[in-house]
N, C-alpha and C positions, 0 to 999 in steps of 0.2 A: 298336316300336323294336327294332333290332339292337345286342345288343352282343356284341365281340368279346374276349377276352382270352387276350392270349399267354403263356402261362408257368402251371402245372399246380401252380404250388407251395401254401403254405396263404394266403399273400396271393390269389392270383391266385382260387383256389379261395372264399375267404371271400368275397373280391368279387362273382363272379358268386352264392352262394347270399344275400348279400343286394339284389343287383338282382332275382333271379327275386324275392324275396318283396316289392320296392317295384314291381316292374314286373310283376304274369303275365302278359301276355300279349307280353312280350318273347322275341325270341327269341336264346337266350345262349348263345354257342359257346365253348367254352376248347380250347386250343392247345398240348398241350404236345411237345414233341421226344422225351423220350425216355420209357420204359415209368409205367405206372402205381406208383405209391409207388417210382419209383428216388429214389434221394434222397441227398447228400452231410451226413457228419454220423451223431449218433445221436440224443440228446435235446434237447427243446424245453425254455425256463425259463421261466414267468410268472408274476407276482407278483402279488397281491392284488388290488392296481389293475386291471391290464391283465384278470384272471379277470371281474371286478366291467363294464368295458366289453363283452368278449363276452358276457356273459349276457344286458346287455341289448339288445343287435343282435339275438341268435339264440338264446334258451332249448334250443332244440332242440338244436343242433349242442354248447351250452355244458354240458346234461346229459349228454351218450355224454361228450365230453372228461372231466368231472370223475369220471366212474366209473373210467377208468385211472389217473386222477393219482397220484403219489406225493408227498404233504406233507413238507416239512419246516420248522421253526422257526429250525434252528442252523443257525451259521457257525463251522463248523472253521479254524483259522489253524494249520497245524506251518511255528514258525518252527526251521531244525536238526529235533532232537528233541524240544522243548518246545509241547506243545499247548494254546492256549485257543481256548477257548468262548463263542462270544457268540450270544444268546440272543432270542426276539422279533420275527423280522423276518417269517417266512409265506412260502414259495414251493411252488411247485408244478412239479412237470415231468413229461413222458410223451415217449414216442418219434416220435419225428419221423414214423415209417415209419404208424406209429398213427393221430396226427394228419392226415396226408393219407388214411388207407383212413375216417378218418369223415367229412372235408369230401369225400369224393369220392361218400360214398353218400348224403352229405345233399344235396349239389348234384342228383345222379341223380334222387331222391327230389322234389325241385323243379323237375323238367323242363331245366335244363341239360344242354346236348349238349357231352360228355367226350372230345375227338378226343388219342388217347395214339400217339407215335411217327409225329407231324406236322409238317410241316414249312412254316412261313407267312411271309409276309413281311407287313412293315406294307403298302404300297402293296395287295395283293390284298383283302386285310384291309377297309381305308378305303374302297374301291371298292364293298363290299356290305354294311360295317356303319353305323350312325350314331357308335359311340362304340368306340372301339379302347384296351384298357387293355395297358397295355406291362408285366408283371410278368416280365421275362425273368432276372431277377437279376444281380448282381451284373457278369457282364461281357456286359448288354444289347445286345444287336445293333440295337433299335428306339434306343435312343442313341446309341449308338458310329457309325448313319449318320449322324446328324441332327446332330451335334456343335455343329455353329454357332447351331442355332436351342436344344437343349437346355444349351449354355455349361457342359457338364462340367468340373470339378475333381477330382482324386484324387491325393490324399496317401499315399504308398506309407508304410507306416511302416519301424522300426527292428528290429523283431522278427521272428522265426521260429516258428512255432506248426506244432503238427499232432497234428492232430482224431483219439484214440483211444477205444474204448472198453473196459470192462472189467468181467467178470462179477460182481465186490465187491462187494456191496450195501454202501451209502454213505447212513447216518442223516440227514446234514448237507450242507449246501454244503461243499467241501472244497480251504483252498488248499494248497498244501504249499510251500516257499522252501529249498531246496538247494546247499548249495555242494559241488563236488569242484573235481579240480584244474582243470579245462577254464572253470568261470566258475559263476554262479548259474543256478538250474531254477527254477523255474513251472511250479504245475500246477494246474488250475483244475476241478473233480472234482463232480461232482451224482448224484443217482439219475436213473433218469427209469420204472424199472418195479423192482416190485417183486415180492413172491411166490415160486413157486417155482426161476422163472428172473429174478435180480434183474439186471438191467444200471445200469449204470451211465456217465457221459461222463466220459473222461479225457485233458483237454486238455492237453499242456505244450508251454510258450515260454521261450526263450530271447533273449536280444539275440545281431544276426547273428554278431559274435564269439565269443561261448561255442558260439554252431554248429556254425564253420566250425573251431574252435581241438578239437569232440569228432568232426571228421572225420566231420561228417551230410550232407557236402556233396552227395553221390551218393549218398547211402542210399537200398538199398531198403526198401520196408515191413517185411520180416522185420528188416533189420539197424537200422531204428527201434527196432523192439518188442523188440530183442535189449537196446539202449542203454538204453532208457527203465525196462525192464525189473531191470535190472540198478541201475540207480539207486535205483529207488525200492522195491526188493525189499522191504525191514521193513515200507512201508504198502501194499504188494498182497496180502504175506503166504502167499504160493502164488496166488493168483488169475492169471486169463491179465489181459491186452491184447487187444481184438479191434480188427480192420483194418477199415475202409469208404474205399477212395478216402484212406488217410490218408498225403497225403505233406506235406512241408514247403512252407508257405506263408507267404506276406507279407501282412501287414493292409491293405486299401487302404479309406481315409474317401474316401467320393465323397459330392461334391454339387453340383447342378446350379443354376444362376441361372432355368431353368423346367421345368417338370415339364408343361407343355403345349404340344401344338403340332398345331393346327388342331384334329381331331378325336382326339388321341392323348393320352394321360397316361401316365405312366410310374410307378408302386406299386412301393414297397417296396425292394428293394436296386438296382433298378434306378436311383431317385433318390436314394437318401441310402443310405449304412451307421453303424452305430455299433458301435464294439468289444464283442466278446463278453464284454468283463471288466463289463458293468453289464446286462447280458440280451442277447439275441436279437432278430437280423434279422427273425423269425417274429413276434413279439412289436409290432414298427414297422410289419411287413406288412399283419398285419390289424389295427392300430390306422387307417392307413393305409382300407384300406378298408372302416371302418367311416366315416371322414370322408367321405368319395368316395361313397358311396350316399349319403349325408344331406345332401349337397350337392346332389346331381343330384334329389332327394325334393321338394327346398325348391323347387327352380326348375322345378317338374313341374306343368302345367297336366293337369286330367282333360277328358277329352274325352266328346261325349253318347254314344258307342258305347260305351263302357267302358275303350277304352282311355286311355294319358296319353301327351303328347308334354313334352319337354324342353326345353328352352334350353341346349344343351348348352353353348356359349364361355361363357353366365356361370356355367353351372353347376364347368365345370370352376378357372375362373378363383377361385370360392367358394371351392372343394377348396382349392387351392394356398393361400389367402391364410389361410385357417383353417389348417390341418396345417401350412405350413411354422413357425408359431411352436413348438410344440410340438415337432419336428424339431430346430431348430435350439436348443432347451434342449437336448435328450435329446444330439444331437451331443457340444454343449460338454460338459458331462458327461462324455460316454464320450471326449471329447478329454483331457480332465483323468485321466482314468482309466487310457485307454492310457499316457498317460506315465509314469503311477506306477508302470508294471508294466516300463517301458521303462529303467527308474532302477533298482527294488527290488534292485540291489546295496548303493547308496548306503542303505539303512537295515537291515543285516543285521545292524549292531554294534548295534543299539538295543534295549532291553530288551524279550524276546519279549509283554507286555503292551501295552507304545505301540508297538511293532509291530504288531500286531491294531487297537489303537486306530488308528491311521496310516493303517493298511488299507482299516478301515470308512469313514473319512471322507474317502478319499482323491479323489473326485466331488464334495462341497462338498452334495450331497444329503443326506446325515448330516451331521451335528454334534452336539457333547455335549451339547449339551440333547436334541435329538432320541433319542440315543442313550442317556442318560440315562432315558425313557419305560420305551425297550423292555428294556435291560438296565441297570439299576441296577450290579447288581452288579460287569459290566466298567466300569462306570464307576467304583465304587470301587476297584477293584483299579487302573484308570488313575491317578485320583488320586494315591494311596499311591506307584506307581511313578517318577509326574513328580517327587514329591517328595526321591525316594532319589536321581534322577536329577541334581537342581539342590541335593542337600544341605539341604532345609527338613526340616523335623518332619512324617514322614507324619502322624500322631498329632492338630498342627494344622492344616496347611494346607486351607482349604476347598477351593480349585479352583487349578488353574493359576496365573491371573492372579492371585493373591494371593502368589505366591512372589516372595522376594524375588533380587534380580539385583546382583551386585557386578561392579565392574568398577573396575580402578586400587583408588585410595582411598579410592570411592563405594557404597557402597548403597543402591540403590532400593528401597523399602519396599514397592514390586508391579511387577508389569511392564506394567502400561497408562500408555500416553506422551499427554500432548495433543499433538497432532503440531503443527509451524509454521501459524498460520493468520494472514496479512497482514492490518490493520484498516484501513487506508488514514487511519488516522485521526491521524496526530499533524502535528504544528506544527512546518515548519521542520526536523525530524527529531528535535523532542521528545516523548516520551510524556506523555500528558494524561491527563487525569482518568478519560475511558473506560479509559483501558488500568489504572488501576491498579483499578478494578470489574473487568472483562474479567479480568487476571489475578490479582486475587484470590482471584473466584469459581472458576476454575479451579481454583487452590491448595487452598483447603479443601476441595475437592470430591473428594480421597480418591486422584488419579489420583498415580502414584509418581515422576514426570517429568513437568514441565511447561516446553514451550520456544518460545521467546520466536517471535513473526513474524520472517521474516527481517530480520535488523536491521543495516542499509547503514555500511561502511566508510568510506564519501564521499561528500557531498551528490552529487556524478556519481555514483555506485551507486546508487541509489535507481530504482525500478519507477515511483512516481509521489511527486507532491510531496509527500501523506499520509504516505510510509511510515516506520518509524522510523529512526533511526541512532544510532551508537555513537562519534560523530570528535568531541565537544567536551565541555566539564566541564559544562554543562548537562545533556546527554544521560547522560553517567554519571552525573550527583548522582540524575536522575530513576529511572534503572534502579535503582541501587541503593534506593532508597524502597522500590520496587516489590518486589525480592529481598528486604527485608529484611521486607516484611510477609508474604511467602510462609516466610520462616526460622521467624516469630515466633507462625503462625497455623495452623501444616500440618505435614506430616511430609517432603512433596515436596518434588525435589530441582527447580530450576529453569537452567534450561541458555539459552544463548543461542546463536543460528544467526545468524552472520556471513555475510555474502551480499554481491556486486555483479553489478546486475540486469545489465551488461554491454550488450548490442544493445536488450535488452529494456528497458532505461530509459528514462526522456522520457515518460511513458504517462501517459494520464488514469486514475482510478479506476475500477473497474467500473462502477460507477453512473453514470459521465462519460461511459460508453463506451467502457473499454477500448482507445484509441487514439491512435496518437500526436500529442502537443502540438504545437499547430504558429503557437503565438502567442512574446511573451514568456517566458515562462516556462518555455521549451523548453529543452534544453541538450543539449551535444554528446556525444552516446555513445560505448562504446569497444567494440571487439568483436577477435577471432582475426584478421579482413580485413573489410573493407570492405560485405558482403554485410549487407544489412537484412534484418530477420528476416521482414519479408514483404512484400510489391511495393505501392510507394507511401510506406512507412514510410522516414523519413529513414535515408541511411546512416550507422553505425559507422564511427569512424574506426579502421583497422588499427592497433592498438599495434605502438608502438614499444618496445626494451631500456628505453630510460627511461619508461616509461608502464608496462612491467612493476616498474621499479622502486618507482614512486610507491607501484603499487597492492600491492606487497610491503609498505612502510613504512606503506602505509594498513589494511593488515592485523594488521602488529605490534603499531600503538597500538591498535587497536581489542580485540586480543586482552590489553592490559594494562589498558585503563580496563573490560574485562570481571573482571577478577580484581578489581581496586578494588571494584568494584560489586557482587561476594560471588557472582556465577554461582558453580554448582558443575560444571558440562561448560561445553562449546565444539562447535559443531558446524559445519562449513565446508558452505555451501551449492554444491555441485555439480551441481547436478541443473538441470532444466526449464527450459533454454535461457539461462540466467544466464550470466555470465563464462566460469567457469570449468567450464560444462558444452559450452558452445559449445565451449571450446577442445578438450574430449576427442571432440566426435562428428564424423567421417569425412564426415557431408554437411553442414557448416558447415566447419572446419577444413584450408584446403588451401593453408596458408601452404606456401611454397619451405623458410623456414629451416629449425633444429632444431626449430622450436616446433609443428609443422604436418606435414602430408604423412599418404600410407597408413600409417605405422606408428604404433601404441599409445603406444611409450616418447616418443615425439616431441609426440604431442602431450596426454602426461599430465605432461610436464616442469614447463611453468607452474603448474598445481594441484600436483604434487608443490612447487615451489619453497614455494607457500602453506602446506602441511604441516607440511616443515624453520620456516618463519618461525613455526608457531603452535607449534610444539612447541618451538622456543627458547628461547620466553618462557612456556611453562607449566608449572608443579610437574609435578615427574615422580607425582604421586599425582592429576593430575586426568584424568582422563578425555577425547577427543579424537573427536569422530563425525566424518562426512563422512555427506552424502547424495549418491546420486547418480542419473541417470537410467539404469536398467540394460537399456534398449532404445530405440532412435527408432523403432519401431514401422513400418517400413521396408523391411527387412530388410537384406543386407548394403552396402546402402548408408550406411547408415547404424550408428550404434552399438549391439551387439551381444548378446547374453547374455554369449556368448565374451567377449567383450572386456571385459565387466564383471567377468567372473570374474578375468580379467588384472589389470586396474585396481585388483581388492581385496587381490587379492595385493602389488602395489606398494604401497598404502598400506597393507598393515599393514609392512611391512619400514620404514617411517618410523613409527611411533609411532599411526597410528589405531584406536583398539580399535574400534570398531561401525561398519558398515555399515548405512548409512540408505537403504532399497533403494525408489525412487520409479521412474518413466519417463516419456517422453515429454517434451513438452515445446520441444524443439530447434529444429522446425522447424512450420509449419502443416499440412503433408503426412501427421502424425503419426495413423495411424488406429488408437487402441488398442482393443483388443478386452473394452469394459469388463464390468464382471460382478462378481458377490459376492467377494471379496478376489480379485480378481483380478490382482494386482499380485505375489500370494504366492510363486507358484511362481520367478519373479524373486529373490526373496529366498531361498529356501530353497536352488534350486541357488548361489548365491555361498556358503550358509554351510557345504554341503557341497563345495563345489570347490574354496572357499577356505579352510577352516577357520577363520573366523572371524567373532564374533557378528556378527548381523543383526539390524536393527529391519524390521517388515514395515508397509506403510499399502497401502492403497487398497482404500474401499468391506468395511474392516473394521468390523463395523456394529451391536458391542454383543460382549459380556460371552461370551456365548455363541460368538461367533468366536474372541474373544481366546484362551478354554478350546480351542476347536479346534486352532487355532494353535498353541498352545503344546505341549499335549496330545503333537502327533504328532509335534512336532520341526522342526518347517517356521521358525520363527523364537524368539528369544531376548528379544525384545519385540515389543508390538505398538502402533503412535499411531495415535490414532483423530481424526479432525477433526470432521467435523459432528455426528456421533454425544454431542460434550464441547460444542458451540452448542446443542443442541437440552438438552443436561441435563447445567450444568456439574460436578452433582454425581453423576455415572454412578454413582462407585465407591464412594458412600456408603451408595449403594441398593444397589451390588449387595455390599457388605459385610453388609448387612442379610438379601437375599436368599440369601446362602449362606452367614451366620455366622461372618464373617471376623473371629474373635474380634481381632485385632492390627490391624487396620485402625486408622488416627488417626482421633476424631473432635476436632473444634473445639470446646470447653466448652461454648460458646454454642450448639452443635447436640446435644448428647448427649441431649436430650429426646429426639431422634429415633430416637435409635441403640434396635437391639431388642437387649436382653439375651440372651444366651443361657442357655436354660435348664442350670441346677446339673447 
């Protein structure tokens, strides 16, 4: 077998030295263009994991590596001038130039033939190898022809970075966050050699505006090193800056819908990148092709001469179907990651502690339990600080989620919410005997807000005939039952979420099939215009001024036989394709009048009118949410971050204290991009753009997010739905589990509760 590989880097290179050792008697040519160890960059970063996978691929190649390594443990944060230290994590790094002079003498060493200052084309390539690996990097030329069959994407990002180094020996990871006049600095800082010539990588980024605003537009390398220089003069401390090729560059995330084609595969930056703020292209490279040998190993017949032939389309096909899961984590991640560093002006005012904390977990791969393991300590000092932050007792507060949250005239007794969960279950729009189980068990179960399923202003609001409502003296006598054993049993505050399903009404139950009714029992829906919410589903009738009116006045009462009934909030359901979220998104909403069209104010008018009507009729000491959907998942076809950020702005200028930050929903077209609180960063920029609380949900997934969450400042609450179905009593256990001395227990459960020891 022939194999061929283009691109000399340490993917390209790690590849071929472990085909020579699954194949000898192959024969294996590498490709590169320019000299032996040229190379962009200074140090390589690899973490425990990724050291632990090379050693098992290649002992050999993974002992010369570990002889240069420089360890470190810590992670430096200078937020301004103030330094912390967190502790426990294990990295390693060495020099780039390093790492290629040892895969080039261990390839050598294994009979791979080293062709430096070459110049190949894939076609010449394919013509006399069986397997052609495309490692060309980052702006591949074996892709960049093939575009149609390899379906490139590349997201250019928001930043400016450029790649220096500096003689400083550096104990730690090392970030640094600078403000002068021109905007915020990033500098992202590691060893990678140590001894008597220590170097060290010293990378700083910028958002394009603090760039262009400190005149780097045309900078040359000296007049960088001159700036960068002069910036950070206290933490280089006389030390130089050294140059490699280091000019101002833009982050591009490329990735490709296949990474094969015919006999070609594409390694490493060539198919996917990930931001340097969570490790190295080097790091993906030869993770990369350590998959890629053990794919092509598996699908390798021996032959009676000694040699083995291949199956190479399924073997390559293996590769891909294996590696891209793993890819496409590490992506998300470092997607998550780059934006936090695309932002990190927005948290400069935060206490330099939950700044660090913030930092750490800013990838969703840390979290305070996690972090908690490795440094204790920063976690205690996190604690203490959310606490000074929100005004609780460092003193008492066990974790985050046990602080308590005022707002208006309300105290929550913690900040974990049972989020709205529909039961489809009641009579007529009565609640039944489930729901006063359902929320009971909820109520004593410790969570500090507990809020009702959407519950229908009008028997026409309603999702399906099961669901609850709030429009007749029935419906109030029952709620109130419900409130009042939640007052009489618990410490939680119990909120009710007013809603009309809008288009979305007329529906059978889940369990019915989620579909619309199309016997008796059907009834006529109202929507923005006429458009059904999906092809085949009966059409909404376009409200009319008096159909706004109704549902004004159906609003009103609903929002008085809720005060009757002792709720203590109010929460106006905006969100996931209901009335009044249809009316705010841009690809539902394309009424002529004021109420509709491209603009925001236009079509937040109707939901603003709903606002003025609940806050008419509400004590100015109760509290007022809104949820809403703060993306169609779309893009600007649809409803917006932007535009959620606008929206929250209007409603707090009426009376709404919290934002209930959900998405999705609107339309079936909606492809959200789910994942562990994924929903978060939704909410965090509205509470930063807009200054004003935010409740955060989605695939928040226990006790341990909640602490994340809060921790870093990303939200002001957080509801959990399935998470409070699977164990109505989360927060009794986890009052247990981290000694939540104040936590309420119910008489009747205090056996359970652990004392804390004297």
């Amino acid at each position: 077998m022939d194999i061929a590989v283009i691109g000399g880097g340490p993917g390209g290179l790690f590849a071929a030295i472990l085909a020579a050792k699954a194949f000898p008697g192959a024969g294996i040519h590498v490709y590169e263009r320019n000299l032996a160890g040229d190379t962009f960059g200074w140090g390589v970063v690899f973490s425990d994991e990724t050291l632990g996978n090379v050693e098992g691929a290649d002992p050999e190649s993974f002992e010369k590596i570990r002889a240069e390594f420089a360890y470190w443990t810590d992670i430096d944060t200078y937020v301004g001038d103030e330094l912390v230290r967190s502790t426990g994590h294990g990295f390693c790094g060495l020099a780039r130039k390093t790492l290629l002079g040892i895969l080039d003498a261990r390839a050598r060493d294994l009979g791979v033939n080293l062709h430096y200052e070459t110049e190949v084309t894939r076609a010449e390539l394919e013509a006399r190898a069986d397997l052609v690996i495309a490692s060309d990097g980052l702006n591949s030329q074996v892709r960049n022809d093939a575009e149609e069959r390899f379906d490139p994407s590349i997201d250019w990002r928001h930043c400016k970075f450029c790649w220096l180094g500096t003689n400083k020996p550096l104990s730690a990871f090392t970030f640094i966050f600078r403000e002068n006049e021109h905007g915020v600095w990033n500098i992202h800082a590691y060893p990678f050699e140590r001894g008597d010539k220590p170097r060290s990588t010293w990378i700083v980024e910028a958002s394009e505006e603090t760039w262009r605003r400190a005149g780097l537009e045309n900078a040359t390398e000296e007049e960088t090193v001159a700036y960068v220089q002069h910036l950070f003069q206290d933490h280089l401390e006389g030390y130089e800056l050294l140059t490699n090729r280091s000019i101002w560059r833009t982050f591009p995330t490329v990735k490709c819908g296949a990474w094969v084609d015919g006999k070609t595969v594409l390694l490493g930056d060539s198919a996917h990148t990930a931001h340097f703020s969570i490790g190295s292209g080097t790091k993906l490279a030869m993770e990369d092709s350590i998959a890629l040998v053990e794919a092509l190993d598996a699908h390798a017949t021996d032959l009676a001469n000694g040699d083995r032939t291949v199956d190479i389309p399924a073997a390559l096909a293996a590769y891909q179907a294996s590696r891209s899961v793993d890819v496409i984590k590490t992506q998300k991640a470092a997607q998550t990651s780059l934006e936090w560093f695309e932002h990190s002006d927005r948290y400069m005012q935060q206490d330099p502690v939950l700044f660090t904390f913030n930092l750490m977990t800013r990838s969703k791969r840390i979290t305070y339990d996690n972090l908690k393991k490795r440094d204790p300590e920063l976690i205690e000092r996190t604690r203490r600080a959310y606490a000074r932050s929100v005004d609780a007792d460092p003193e008492t507060l066990s974790c985050p989620a046990f602080a308590p949250f005022r707002v208006r005239g309300v105290t929550l007794p913690n900040r974990v919410v049972v989020s709205p969960m529909c039961q489809y279950s009641a009579i007529d729009g009565t609640p039944g005997r489930w729901h006063d189980v359902h929320y009971g068990a909820l109520a004593v179960g410790g969570a500090g807000l507990v809020w009702t399923e959407a519950t229908n202003i009008s028997a026409q609001g309603r999702i399906t005939p099961g669901c609850t409502g709030i429009y007749t003296d029935e419906h109030e006598a029952r709620w109130k039952e419900i409130v009042d054993f939640a007052h009489a049993h618990s410490a939680a505050k119990i909120g009710v979420q007013l809603g009309h399903a809008g288009r979305k009404a007329s529906y059978s139950a889940p369990w019915d099939g989620d579909a619309p009714l199309t016997d008796a029992t059907a009834w006529q829906t109202l929507g923005p215009t006429d458009r059904p919410f999906r092809a085949g589903a009966p059409a909404p009738r376009a409200m009319t001024r008096k159909d706004m009116d109704q549902a004004l006045e159906d609003y009103r009462k609903a929002a008085e036989r809720s005060l009757r009934a002792g709720f203590d909030l109010i929460e106006i359901h905006a969100a996931h394709g209901y009335l009044l979220s249809s009316f705010l998104s841009p690809a539902v909403n394309d009424r002529t009048d004021e109420y509709g069209g491209p603009e925001l104010a236009d079509r937040a008018r109707f939901p603003l009118e709903v606002v003025d009507t609940l806050r008419s009729v509400m004590p100015e000491d109760m509290p007022l949410f809104v949820r809403i959907s703060a993306s169609d998942w779309i893009g600007e076809e649809g409803q917006t971050i932007e535009d959620s950020v606008a929206l929250a702005k209007l409603f707090k200028t009426r009376g709404v204290d919290v934002i209930d930050v959900s998405s999705a929903g609107n339309i079936p077209e909606s492809k959200p991009d789910y994942g562990r609180m994924y929903q978060v960063p939704f909410a965090e920029r509205i509470r930063y753009a807009a200054s004003v609380p935010v409740m955060a949900v989605g695939a928040i997934q226990g006790i341990d997010h909640v602490n994340t969450v809060l921790a870093a400042g990303r939200a002001d609450l957080c509801a959990l739905a399935r998470p409070h179905l699977e164990d109505p009593h989360l927060m009794l256990r986890a009052a247990n589990e981290f000694g939540a001395r104040d936590q309420y227990w119910p008489r009747q459960y205090l056996a359970a509760r652990v004392r804390p020891r004297a």
